[in-house]
C-alpha positions as CSV (number, residue, x, y, z in Angstrom):
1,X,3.1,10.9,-37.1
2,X,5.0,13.5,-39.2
3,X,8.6,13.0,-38.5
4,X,9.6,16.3,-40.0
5,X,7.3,18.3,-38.2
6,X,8.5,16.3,-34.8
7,X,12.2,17.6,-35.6
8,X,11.0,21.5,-36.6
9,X,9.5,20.9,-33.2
10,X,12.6,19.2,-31.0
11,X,15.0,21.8,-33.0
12,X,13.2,24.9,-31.7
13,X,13.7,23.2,-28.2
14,X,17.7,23.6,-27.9
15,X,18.8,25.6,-26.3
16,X,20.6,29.5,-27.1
17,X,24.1,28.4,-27.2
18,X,24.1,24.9,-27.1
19,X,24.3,22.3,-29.8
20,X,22.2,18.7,-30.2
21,X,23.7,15.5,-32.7
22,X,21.6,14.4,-35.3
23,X,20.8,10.9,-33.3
24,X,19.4,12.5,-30.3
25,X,17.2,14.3,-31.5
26,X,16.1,11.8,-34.1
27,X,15.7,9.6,-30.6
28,X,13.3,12.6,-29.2
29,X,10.9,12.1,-32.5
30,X,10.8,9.0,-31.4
31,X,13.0,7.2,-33.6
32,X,16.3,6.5,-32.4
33,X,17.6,4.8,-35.7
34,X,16.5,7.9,-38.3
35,X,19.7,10.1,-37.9
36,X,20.0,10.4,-41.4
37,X,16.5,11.4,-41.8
38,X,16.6,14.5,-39.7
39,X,20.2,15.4,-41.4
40,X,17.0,15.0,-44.8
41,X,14.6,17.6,-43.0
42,X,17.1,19.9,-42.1
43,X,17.8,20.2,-45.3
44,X,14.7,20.6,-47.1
45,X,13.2,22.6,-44.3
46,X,10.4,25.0,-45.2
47,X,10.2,27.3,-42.1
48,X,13.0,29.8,-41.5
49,X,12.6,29.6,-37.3
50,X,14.6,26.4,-37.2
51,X,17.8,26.5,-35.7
52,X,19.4,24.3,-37.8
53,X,22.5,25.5,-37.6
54,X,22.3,23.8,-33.9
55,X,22.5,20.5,-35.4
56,X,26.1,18.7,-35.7
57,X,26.8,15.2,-36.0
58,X,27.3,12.4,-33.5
59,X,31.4,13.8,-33.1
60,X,30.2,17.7,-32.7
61,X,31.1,18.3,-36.5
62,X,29.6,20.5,-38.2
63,X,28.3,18.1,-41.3
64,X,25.4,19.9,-42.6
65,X,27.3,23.2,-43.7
66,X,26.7,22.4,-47.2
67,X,22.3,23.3,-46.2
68,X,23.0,26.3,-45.7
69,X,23.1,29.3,-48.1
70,X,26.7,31.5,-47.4
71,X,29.5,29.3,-46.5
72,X,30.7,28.8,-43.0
73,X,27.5,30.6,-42.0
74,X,26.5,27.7,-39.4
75,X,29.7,28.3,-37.9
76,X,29.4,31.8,-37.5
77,X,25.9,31.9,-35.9
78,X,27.1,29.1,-33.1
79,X,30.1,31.5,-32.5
80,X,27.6,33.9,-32.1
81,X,25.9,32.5,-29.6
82,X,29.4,31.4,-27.6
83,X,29.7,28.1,-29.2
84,X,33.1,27.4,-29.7
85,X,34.2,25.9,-33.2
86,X,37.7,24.5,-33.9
87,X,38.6,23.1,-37.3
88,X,34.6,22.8,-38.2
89,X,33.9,20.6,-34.8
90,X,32.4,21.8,-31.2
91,X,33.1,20.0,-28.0
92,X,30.1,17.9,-27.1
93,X,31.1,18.0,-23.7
94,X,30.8,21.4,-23.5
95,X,28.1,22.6,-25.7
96,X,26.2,19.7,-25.9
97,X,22.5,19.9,-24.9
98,X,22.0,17.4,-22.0
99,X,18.6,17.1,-22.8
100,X,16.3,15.7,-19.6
101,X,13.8,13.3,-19.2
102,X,11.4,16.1,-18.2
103,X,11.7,17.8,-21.3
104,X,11.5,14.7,-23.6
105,X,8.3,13.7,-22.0
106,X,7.0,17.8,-22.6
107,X,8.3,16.8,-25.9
108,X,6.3,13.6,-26.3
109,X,3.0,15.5,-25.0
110,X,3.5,18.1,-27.6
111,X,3.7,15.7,-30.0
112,X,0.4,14.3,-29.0
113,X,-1.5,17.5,-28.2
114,X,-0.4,18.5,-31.9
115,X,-0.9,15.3,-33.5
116,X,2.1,14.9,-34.7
């Protein structure tokens, strides 16, 4: 399994205008317990056509600012899409991807077809 390529794969899967925590999508690779891991990927990722900036933590914040290159950039492309940001921080409730089983089973068969 490559657990980075699992979250390139589950961040290019939110939705336009919608954000995902850290720990769920870590729980759509398949393990639930590697938040911090995916916050690692992010980071270091090598291909440009991940959303990252659609990634907050487990409170809506937006903790992984510091990744990318102009400041307050993440903030700016979620407003972009409609996202609401206050003080740094989206409303989960609002913007949160409610992610289905459907597509976390797609997910898992992706996975699978691509070896991943």
């Amino acid at each position: 399994m490559d657990f980075y390529q699992r979250v390139a794969r589950v961040c290019r899967t939110i939705p336009y205008g919608r954000v995902a925590t850290y720990g769920q999508i870590a729980m759509l690779c398949g393990k639930p317990r590697n938040a911090r891991q995916v916050g690692y990927a992010l980071n270091r990722r090598t291909e440009d056509k991940i959303p990252a900036h659609r990634v907050v933590n487990h409170q809506g914040c937006l903790s992984g600012a510091g990744a990318f290159a102009v400041p307050d950039l993440q903030k700016r492309l979620l407003e972009i899409e409609g996202v609401v940001v206050n003080e740094d921080q989206v409303d989960l409730k609002k913007f949160g991807w409610k992610n289905t089983l459907e597509e976390a089973t797609l997910l898992k068969a992706l996975f699978e077809e691509e070896q991943i």
